[in-house]
TORVO-339336 format. One record per residue (C-alpha): z, y, x; residue in three letters; residue number from 1. Coordinates in Angstrom, 2 decimals. Layout:
{pz:Z; py:Y; px:X; aa:ala; i:NUM} .
...
//
This chain:
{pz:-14.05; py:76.78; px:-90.96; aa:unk; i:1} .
{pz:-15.98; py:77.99; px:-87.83; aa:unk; i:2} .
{pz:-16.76; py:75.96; px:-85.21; aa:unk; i:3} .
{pz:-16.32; py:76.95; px:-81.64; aa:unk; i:4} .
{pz:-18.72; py:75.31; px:-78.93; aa:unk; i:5} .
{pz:-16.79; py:73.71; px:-76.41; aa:unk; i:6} .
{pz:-17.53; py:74.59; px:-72.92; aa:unk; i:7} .
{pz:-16.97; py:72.55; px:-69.81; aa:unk; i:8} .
{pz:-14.64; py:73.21; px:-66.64; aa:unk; i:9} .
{pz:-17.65; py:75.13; px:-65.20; aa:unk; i:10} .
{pz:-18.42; py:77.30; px:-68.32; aa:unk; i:11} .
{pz:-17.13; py:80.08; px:-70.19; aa:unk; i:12} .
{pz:-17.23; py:81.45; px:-73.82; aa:unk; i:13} .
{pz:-18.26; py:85.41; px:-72.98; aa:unk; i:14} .
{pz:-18.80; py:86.92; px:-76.85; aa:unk; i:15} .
{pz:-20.26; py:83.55; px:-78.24; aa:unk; i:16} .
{pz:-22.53; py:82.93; px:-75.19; aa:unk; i:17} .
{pz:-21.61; py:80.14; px:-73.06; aa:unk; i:18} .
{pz:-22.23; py:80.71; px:-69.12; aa:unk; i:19} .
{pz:-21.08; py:79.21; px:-66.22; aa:unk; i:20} .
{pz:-18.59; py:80.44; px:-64.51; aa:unk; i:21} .
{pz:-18.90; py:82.62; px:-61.02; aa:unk; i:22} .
{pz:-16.81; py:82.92; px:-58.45; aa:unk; i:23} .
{pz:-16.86; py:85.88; px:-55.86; aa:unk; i:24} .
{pz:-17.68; py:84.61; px:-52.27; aa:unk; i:25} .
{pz:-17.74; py:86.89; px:-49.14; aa:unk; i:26} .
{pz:-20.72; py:86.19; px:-47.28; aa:unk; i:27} .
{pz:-21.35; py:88.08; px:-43.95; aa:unk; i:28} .
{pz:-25.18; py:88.64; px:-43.10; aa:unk; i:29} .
{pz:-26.90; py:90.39; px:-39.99; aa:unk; i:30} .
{pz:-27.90; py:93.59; px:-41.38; aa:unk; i:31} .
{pz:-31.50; py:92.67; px:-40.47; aa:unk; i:32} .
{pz:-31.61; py:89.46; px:-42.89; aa:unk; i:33} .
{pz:-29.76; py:91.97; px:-45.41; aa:unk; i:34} .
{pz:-32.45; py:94.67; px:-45.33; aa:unk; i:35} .
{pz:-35.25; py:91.72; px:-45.34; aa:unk; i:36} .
{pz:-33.21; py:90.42; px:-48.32; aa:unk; i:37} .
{pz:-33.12; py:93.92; px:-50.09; aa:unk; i:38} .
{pz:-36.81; py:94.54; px:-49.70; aa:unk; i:39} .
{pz:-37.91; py:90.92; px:-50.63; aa:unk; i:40} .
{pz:-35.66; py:91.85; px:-54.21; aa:unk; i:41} .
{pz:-37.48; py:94.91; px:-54.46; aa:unk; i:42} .
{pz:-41.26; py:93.48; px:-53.98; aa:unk; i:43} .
{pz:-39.98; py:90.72; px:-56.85; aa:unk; i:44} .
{pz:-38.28; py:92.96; px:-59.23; aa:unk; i:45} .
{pz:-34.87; py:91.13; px:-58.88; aa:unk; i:46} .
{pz:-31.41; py:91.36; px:-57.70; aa:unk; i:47} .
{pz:-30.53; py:90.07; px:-53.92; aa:unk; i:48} .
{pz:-28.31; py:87.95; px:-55.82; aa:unk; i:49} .
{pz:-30.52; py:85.99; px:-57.68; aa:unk; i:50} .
{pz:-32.45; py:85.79; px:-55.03; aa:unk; i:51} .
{pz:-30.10; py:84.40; px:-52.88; aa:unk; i:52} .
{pz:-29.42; py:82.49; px:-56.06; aa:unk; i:53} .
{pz:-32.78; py:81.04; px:-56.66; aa:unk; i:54} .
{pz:-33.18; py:79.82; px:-52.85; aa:unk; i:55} .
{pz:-30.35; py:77.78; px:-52.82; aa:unk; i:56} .
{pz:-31.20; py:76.30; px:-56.39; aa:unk; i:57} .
{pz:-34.97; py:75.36; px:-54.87; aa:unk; i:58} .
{pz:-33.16; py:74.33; px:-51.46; aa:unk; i:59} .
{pz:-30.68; py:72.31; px:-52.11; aa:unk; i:60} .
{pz:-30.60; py:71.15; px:-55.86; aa:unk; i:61} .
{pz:-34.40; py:70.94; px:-56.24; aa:unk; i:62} .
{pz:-34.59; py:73.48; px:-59.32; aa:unk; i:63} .
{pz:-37.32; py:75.79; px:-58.84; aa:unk; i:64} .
{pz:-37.63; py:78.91; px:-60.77; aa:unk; i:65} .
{pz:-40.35; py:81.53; px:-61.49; aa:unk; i:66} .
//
């Protein structure tokens, strides 16, 4: 019999991996902020995403990443 992990109302079962689940969310920026954005990405080798990502974690749920 094969077990299946269970995943929670915030998860989801992608190919055996279990991930939480994203929403899209609109999010209008100045264009300056979005450049500075873009090129702070760029200098750390990540996505404007998880940057964004990262700052709220260390903001306002006091996970800090590396």
């Amino acid at each position: 019999m094969l077990s299946q992990k269970a995943t929670t109302p915030i998860q989801e079962n992608k190919n055996g991996i279990i991930k939480p689940i994203e929403k899209t969310f609109l999010l209008s920026l100045p264009e300056t902020k979005l450049q500075q954005l873009k090129q702070m990405a760029l200098d750390k080798k990540t996505t404007v995403r998880n940057l964004i990502n990262s700052a709220i974690d260390e903001k306002y749920f006091n996970e800090t990443t590396d």
